[in-house]
Each structure stands twice: as C-alpha cells, then as structure tokens.
N, C-alpha and C positions, 0 to 999 in steps of 0.2 A: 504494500500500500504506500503509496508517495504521500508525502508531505508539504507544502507550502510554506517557504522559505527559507529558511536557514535549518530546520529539524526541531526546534522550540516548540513549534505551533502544534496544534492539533491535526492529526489523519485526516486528508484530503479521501472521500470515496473517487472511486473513477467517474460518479455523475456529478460531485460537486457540490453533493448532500452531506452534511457534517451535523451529524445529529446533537452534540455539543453546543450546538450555533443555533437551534431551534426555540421560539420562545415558550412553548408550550412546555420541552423538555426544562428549561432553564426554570419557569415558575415554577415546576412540579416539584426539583429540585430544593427552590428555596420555600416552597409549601413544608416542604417534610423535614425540614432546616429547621423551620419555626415551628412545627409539630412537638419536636422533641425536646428545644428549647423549653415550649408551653408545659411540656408534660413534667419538668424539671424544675420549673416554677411553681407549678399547683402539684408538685406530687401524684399524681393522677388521680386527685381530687374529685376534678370536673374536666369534662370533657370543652376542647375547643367550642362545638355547635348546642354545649350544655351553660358554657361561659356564654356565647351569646346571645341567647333567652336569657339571660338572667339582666346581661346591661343590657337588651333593648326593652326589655321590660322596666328599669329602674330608669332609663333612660324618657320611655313616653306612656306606662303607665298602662293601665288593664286596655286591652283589645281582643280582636279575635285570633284563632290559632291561624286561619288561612290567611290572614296580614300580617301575622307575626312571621309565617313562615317565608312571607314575600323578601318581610324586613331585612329577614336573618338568610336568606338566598337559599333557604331550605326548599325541598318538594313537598308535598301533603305527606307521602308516609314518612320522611324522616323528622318532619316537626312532628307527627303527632308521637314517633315514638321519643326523639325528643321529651316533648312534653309530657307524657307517661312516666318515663326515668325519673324527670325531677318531681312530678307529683308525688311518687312511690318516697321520694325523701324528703316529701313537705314541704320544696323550696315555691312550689305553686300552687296556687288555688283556677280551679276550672268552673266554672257555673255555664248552665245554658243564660245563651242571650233571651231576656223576656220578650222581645221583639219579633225574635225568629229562633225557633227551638230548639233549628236544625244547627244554629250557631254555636260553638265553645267560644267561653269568654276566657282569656287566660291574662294573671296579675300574681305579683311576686307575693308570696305570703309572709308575715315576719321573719320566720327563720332566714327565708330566702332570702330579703332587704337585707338581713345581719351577714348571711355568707355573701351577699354581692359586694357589702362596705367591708366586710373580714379581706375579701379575696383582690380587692382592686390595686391595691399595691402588687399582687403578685402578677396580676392582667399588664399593668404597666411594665414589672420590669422584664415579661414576656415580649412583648415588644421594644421594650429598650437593646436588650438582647440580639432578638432579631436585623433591629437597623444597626447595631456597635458597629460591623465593617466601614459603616459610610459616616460620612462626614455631614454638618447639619446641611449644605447645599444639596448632596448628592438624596440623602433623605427626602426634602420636599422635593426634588424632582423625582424619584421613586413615587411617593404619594399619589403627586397629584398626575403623574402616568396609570399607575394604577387604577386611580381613580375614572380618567378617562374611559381607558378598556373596559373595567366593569358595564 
C-alpha cells in the first residue's frame, strides 16, 4: 500500500479512500472518546442518554416523553426505555397528560432535581475532558460546527 508523502502520513488506498480522513469515522471516534471519558466521570452512575433526560428536564421542566425524546435526539423506543430506567430509580415522575390520555407527561422528581444538582459538576468536567486537547478558539469553532451539522 503506498503512502503520501514522505511515509508520516497515513495509507493512501489505490482509490484515494482513506478511511482515517472520513468524518463520520472521525466523530464516531471522538463519540466513544467522550463515552469513556463520561463513564469515568459519573462512574457509570448514569448513562450519557440517562444524563440527558435529566438536564433537559431540569433545564425546561415537565413535558411530554415524545418532545423530550425530540429534545434529547432520542427515537420513541429508546426515550421511552430511557425513561422507564430512570422511573424504576425514582429520578422521574410520568403522569398521563389530562388533555390527551394517550400523552406521558414526564418531570424530574426530587430525588432526580438532587442527582441532576449532585451530578452536574461531574457533567461538566465530562466535557471539560473531552474538549482538554483544544484550545479555547479551537473549542468554539468545534461547537458551533457541531452545532451547524446537527
């Protein structure tokens, strides 16, 4: 397999495809970067998609599960086992909506408000973590590209 120029670089395929160089590969990469980061921070407490039910909950307060799950980029089955998981540990209260029956309402319960204010220092330096490599510039441009794609 040839290389591209001096031998430093990374494997050149013969089509020119360097899977190293792909950004899907690269995010997936620093997804699972920051996975294990997260899971080192919270001791594998709470899950990532269990952390955020909890701050977009504390963040904008009782809703429905299929907005919640919109919120948190979830699909219907993994919010709602999501939100099963942390009902089973009290961090959630679920009620039907009065409105419409067919609706789950879902809102952080005490416990849950105390583990979301117990654990947000460790949310943070899960992320702090994660951005250490980059510099404060290189960070808000990571951001707000992120942000873009999303």
């Amino acid at each position: 397999m040839k290389t591209a120029g001096d031998g430093d670089e990374e494997p050149v395929g013969r089509d020119g495809y360097v899977l190293d160089e792909q950004v899907g590969f690269l995010l997936r990469q620093a997804q699972q970067r920051h996975a294990v980061l997260f899971a080192e921070c919270f001791g594998g407490d709470l899950t990532p998609t269990q952390w955020a039910v909890l701050a977009k909950l504390a963040e904008i307060g009782e809703c429905s599960q299929n907005l919640l799950g919109r919120y948190t980029a979830m699909d219907v089955a993994t919010i709602k086992g999501v939100v099963q998981r942390l009902d089973a540990r009290h961090l959630v209260l679920r009620r039907h909506d009065p409105d419409d029956r067919r609706q789950l309402l879902i809102s952080l319960s005490a416990e849950g408000r105390s583990v979301y204010t117990a654990r947000l220092a460790d949310a943070r330096r899960a992320s702090e973590a994660t951005l250490a490599p980059l510099g404060e510039r290189e960070r808000a441009i990571l951001l707000r590209c992120l942000r873009t794609l999303r």
